[in-house]
N, C-alpha and C positions, 0 to 999 in steps of 0.2 A: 788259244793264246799264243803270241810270237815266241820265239827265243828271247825277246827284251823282256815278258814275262807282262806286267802290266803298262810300263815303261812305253808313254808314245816318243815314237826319235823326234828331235830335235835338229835343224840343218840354222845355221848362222855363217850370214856373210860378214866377215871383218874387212873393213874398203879400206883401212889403214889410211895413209895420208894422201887420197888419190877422190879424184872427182869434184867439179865444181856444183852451184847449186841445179844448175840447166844438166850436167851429166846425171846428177845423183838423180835428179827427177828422172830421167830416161832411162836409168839403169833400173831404178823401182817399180817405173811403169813396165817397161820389160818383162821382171821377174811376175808381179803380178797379172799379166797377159797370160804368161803359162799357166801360171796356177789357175786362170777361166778355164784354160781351154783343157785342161787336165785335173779336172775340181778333184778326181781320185787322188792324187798327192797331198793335197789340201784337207782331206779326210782321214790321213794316213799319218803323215809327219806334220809338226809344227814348223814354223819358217821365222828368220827373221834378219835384219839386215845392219849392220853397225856402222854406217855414213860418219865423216868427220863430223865436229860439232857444227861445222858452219851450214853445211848439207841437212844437218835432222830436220829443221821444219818442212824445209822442199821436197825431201823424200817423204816424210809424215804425210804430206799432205796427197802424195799420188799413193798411198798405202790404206785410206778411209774405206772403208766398204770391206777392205778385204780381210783374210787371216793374216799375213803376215803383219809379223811385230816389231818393233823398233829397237832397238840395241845401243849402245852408247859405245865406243872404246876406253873411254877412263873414267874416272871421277876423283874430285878429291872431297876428301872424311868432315871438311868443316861446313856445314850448313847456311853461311855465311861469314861476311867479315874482311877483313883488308887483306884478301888472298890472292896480291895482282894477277890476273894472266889462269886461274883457275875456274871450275865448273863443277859445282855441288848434287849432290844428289836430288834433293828438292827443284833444282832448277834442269834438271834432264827428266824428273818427274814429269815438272810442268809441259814439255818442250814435248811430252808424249811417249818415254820411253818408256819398256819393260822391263829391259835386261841391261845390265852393265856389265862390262867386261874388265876384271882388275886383275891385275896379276902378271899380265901377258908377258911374253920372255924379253918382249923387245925393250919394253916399262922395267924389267927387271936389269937387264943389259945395259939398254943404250940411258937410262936415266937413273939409275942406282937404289931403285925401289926396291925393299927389304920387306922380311916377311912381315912385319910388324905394321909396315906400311899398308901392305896389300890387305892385311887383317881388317884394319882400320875402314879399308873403302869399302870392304865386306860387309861393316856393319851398317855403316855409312847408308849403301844400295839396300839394305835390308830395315831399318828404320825411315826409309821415304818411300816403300811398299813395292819393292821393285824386286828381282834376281838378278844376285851378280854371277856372275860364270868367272869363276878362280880357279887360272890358268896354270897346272903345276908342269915339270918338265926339267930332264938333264940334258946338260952338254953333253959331247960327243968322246971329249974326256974323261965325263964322271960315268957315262954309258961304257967304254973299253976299260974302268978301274973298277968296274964292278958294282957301281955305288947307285946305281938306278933307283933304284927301293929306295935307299935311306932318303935319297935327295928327294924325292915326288911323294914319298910319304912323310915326310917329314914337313914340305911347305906344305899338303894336305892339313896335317895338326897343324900346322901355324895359325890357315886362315880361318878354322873351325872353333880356334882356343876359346871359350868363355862362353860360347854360343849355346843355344838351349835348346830342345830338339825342337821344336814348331820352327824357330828360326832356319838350322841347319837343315831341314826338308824342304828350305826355299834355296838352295843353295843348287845351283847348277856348276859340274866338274870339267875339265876341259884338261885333257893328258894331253900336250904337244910339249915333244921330244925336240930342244933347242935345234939338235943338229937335223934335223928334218923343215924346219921352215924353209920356204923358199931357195931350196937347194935342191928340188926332185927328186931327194930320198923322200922316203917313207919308212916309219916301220912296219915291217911284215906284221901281215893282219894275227897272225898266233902271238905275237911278242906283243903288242898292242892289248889282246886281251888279256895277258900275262898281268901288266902294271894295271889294266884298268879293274881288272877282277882283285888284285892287291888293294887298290881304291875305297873300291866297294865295304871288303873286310873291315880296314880301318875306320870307315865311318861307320859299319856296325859295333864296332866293337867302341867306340864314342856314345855313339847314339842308338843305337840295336839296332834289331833286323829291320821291322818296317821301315824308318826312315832310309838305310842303307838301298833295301828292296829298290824304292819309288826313285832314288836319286839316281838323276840324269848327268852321264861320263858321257862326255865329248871326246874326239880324236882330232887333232889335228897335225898338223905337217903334212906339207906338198899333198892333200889329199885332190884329187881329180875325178873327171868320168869316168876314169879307163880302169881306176883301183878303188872307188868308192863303196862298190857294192859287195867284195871281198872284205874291207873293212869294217863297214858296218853289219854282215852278218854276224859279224861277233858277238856272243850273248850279252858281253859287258859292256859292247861298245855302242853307247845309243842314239849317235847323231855324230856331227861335224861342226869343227867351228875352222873355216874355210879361207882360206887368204885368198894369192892371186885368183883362184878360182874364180871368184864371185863377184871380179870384178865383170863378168860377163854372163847374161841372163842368161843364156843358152845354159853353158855349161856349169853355172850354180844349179840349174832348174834341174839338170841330169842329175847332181851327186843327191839333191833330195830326193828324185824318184827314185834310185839305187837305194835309198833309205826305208823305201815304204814294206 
């Protein structure tokens, strides 16, 4: 058995707001090309890729056949209805995805998304059969004031509130430390497992040990080739959820083999 214990890692590319439907195809078919010619990665880690909305079907469609999985960046919690300009779970269901990502710092930052909020799309991605990966993480101010813990575990219980353990064991965890996005920091892979291994505790101590055991903590910030595989030797840390990185097959394909 790994150091992740039974735990298989998980590696996710977030494309953020980048790629048209002809790149997104190219960059899927890419990623996919590795994983033939390297089926041992494929065996090893799970994969999967989070294209803008406009990209999901054209990447879905060069992703048929293979292991990797389809990813969304957001959602919103109403299942339909006059919600100009928004994208429901049910309809990223349809559209082929597995995983949705809520929470993310930038959702939290750059658009005023609150814990309440983020809970919401959690249940949202979890009642249209899907995983959402709920992104917790401090600024670089709440990290020098000492307040790391309260902040990341604390949006941890937000987006867990009400939830039941079958639910909460579909629940994928994603620690990225605000001041490490796309900034070339990182956190050191010991400090990393510090908050993620804190993670873990609080969702046992919600839901007990097995659920806590089987759930899958993501790392993210600036993670890369070059530091990937230090970070994820981490017992607690069981995969990537990966920015710039991924926008390029090569070296997405690297941090997932660094995972295996």
């Amino acid at each position: 058995m790994s150091a992740h214990g039974s735990r298989r890692p998980l590696v996710v590319g977030n494309w953020k707001l980048h790629k048209t439907r002809a790149e997104a195809r190219a960059l899927a078919a890419g990623v996919v090309t590795r994983l033939v010619a390297a089926p041992e990665v494929g065996k090893a880690v799970d994969l999967a890729i989070a294209p803008v909305f406009t990209a999901l079907a054209a990447a879905a469609q060069e992703l048929t056949g293979s292991n990797i999985r389809l990813a969304a960046q957001d959602v919103y919690w109403e299942a339909s209805g006059a919600f100009t300009g928004e994208v429901s779970a049910p309809l990223l269901r349809d559209a082929g995805c597995e995983y949705v990502i809520v929470g993310h710092s930038e959702r939290r930052q750059l658009f005023g998304e609150q814990d309440a909020d983020v809970r919401r799309k959690a249940v949202a991605v979890l009642g249209a059969g899907m995983h959402p990966i709920v992104c917790v993480g401090e600024t670089l101010a709440q990290r020098e004031g000492g307040e790391t813990s309260a902040v990341v575990l604390g949006q941890a219980r937000a987006a867990f509130e009400g939830l039941d353990q079958d639910a909460a064991a579909r629940v994928v965890l994603a620690y990225e430390p605000i001041w490490a996005i796309g900034t070339g920091r990182n956190a050191q892979p010991a400090d990393a497992q510090v908050v993620h291994a804190q993670l873990r505790a609080t969702v046992a101590d919600g839901f007990g040990g097995r659920v806590a055991e089987a759930m899958r903590i993501l790392y993210g910030g600036s993670v890369k080739p070059e530091n990937a595989r230090s970070l994820l030797s981490q017992s607690d840390v069981d995969g990537a959820l990966v920015g710039g990185a991924s926008l390029d097959a090569e070296s997405f394909f690297a941090i997932a083999a660094a995972a295996q």
